[in-house]
C-alpha atoms as one frame of an Amber mdcrd trajectory, in Angstrom:
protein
  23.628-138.779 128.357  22.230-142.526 128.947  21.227-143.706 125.350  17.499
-145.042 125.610  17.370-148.610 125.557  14.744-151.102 127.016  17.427-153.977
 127.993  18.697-152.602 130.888  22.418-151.840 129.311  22.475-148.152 129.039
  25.217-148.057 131.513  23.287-146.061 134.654  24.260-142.904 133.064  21.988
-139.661 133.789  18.581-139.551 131.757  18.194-136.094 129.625  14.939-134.681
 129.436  14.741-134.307 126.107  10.947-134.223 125.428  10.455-131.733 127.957
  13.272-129.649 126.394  12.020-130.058 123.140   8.421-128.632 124.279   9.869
-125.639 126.242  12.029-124.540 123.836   9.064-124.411 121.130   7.202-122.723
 123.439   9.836-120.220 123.939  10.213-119.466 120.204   6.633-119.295 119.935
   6.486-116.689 122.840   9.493-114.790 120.843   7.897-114.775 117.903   4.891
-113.152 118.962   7.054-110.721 120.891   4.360-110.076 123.567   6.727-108.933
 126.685  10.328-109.252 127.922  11.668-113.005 127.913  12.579-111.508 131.545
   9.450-111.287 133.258   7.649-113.679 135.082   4.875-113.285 133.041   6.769
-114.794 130.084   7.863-117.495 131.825   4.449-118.446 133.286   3.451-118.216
 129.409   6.353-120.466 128.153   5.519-122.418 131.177   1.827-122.823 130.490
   2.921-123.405 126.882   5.262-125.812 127.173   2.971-127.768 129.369   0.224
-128.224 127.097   2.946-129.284 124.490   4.381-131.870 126.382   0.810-132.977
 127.691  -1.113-133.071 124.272  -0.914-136.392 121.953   1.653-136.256 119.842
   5.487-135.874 119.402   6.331-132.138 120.285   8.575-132.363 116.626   4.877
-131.929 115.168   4.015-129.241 117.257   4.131-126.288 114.467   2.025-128.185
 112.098  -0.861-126.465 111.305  -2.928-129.175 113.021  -0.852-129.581 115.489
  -1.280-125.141 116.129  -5.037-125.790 115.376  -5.258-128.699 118.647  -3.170
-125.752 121.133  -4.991-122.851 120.183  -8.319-125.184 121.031  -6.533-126.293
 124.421  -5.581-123.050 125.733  -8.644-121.100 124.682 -10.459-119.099 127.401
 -13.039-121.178 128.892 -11.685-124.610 129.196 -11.224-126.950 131.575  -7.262
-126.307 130.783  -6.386-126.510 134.583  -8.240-129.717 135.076  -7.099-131.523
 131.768  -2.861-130.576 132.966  -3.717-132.204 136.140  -5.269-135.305 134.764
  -2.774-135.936 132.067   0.163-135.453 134.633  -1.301-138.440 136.916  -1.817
-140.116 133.834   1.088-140.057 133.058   2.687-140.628 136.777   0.625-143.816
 136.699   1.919-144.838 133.668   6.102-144.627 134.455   5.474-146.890 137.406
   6.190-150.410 136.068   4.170-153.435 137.656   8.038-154.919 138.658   8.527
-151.512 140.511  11.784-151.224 138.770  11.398-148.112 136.972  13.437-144.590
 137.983  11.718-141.164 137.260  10.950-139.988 133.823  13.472-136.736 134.169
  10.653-134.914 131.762   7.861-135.796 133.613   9.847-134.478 136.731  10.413
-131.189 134.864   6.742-130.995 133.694   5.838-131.370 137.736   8.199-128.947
 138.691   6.690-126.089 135.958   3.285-127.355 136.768   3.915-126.845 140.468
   5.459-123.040 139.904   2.651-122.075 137.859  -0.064-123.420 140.744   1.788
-122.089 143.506   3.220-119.135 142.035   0.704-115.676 142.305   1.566-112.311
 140.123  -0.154-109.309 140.148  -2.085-108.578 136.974  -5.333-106.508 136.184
  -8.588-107.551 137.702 -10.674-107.558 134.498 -13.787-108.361 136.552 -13.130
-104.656 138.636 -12.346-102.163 135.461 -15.743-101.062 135.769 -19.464-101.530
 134.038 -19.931-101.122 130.931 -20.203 -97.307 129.376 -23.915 -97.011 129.230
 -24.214 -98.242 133.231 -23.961 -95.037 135.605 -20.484 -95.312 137.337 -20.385
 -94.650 141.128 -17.387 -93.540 141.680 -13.803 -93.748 139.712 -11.222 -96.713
 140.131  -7.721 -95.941 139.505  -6.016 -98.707 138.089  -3.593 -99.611 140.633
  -6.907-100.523 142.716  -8.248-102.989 139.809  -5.076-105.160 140.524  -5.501
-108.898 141.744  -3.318-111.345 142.960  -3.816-114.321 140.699  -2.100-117.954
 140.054   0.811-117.783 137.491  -0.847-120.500 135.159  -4.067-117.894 134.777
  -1.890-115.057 133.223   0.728-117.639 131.177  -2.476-119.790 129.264  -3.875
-116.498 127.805  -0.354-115.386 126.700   0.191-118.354 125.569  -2.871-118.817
 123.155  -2.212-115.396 121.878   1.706-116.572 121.030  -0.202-119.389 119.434
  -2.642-116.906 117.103   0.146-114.810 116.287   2.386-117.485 115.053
């Protein structure tokens, strides 16, 4: 591990991602906590994922994460509804732009790297979860004809079943 310093005299050694660590692993006790599904399924990574994300992403040091505050500003980021997709995307080139020195001397942040790769498994990634838009009308609407539920199954990105479970972990905490 390559001590941080700013002079140039760490020694070349290998950079630890130790911010992105940090966020994924409070994500992951957050997730166990809640004890929503098996740490085994992809749907719990895709929430630790989505979690650990918006830790990394948000302002702040991820030690402050599980100060109330802190829980108040996640719970508002991964509620259902917002722009969550949009504001990952924008704080990731944000944050690209920002490792790239104007001397072009700078190597790759190993946690941004990490926060790409999660980023770019959640977006690329599809499980198969409920359709909530094909369960059916409402009870007092006349029903056509009966749905079983294997047929009210979607294909849908990764990041859109993780953020819910997620914000739930979050609430339950």
């Amino acid at each position: 591990m390559r001590p941080e310093r700013t002079d140039g005299t760490s020694g070349g050694g290998l950079l630890v991602p130790m911010a992105w660590m940090y966020a994924e692993y409070i994500a992951d006790e957050l997730l166990r906590t809640g004890d929503l599904m098996e740490p085994s399924t992809l749907e719990y990574r895709a929430g630790r994922d989505a979690l650990a994300l918006t830790i990394f992403l948000s302002d702040g040091a991820a030690a402050d994460a599980l100060r109330a505050t802190r829980m108040d500003e996640l719970r508002l980021l991964t509620a259902y509804g917002t722009a969550w997709r949009g504001w990952v995307c924008e704080r990731l080139d944000v944050l690209t732009a920002a490792q790239v020195p104007e001397d072009g001397r700078g190597g790759p942040d190993p946690d941004l790297a990490l926060a790409r790769v999660a980023w770019r498994w959640l977006e690329e990634t599809e499980l198969l979860a409920a359709d909530l838009d094909a369960i059916g009308p409402p009870p007092w609407e006349p029903v056509a004809e009966e749905q079983p539920w294997e047929a009210a199954q979607v294909w849908t990105p990764a990041w859109q079943l993780g953020l819910p479970l997620g914000h739930l972990a979050i609430h339950l905490y």
